[in-house]
C-alpha positions in Angstrom: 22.7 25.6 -9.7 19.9 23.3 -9.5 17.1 26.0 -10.6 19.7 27.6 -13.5 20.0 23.6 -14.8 16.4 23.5 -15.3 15.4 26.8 -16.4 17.6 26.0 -19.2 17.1 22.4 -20.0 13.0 22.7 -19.9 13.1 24.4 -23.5 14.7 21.4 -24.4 12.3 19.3 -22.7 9.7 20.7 -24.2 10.9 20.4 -27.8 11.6 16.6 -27.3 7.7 16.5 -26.1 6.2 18.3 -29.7 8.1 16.3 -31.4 7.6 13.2 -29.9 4.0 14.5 -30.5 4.4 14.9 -34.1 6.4 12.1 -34.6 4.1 9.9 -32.7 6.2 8.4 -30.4 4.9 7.4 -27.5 7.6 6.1 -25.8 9.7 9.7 -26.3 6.4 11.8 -25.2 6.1 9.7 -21.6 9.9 10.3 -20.9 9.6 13.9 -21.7 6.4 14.7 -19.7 8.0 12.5 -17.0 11.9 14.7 -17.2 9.3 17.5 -17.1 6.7 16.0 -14.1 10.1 15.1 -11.9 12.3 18.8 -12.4 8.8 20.4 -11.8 8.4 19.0 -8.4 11.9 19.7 -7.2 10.8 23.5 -7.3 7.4 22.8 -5.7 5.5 23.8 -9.4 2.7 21.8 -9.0 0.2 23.0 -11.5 3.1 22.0 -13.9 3.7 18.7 -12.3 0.6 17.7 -12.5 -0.5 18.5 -16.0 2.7 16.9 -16.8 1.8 14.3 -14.7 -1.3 13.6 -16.1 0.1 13.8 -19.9 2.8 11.0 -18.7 0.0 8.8 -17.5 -1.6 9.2 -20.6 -1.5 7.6 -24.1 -0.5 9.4 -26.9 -3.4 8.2 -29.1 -6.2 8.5 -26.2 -6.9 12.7 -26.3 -4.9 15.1 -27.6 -1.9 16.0 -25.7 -2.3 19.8 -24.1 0.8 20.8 -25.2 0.1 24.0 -25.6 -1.2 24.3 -22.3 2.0 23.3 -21.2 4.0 25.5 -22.9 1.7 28.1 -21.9 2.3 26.7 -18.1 5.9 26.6 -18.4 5.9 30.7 -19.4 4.4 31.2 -16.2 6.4 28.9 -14.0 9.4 30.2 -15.8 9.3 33.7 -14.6 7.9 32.8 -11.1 11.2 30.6 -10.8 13.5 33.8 -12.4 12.2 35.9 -10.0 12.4 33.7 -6.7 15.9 33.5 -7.9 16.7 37.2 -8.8 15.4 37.9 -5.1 
């Protein structure tokens, strides 16, 4: 129930990060990346808690936020996590 929960709240997740992005607000972006960071480690995806990891650690106005890198993170670890639980 667990893995279904976060396969369909990470979307969401990541929407609240781009916009927090767009709006600028830091505060928004660093809970996201963290609700993203935390989920991620409960099902052992590292590579995608630790880029969220590292964009929770880090200000908004320092670099620009990999988001896209994210997402692009996220498409992977999605269907690695569909098809541990389809098996």
């Amino acid at each position: 129930e667990l893995l279904v929960t976060f396969l369909s709240e990470a979307p969401t997740m990541l929407e609240t990060l781009k916009t927090a992005v767009a709006k600028e607000d830091a505060d928004a972006y660093r809970r996201a990346a963290h609700s993203i960071k935390s989920n991620a480690e409960i099902f052992g995806a590292t590579a995608l808690a630790d880029l969220s990891r590292r964009m929770e650690l880090t200000r908004l106005s320092d670099a620009p936020p990999p988001v896209g890198d994210l997402e692009t993170m996220w498409s992977d670890t999605e269907k690695a996590l569909k098809a541990l639980h389809n098996a």
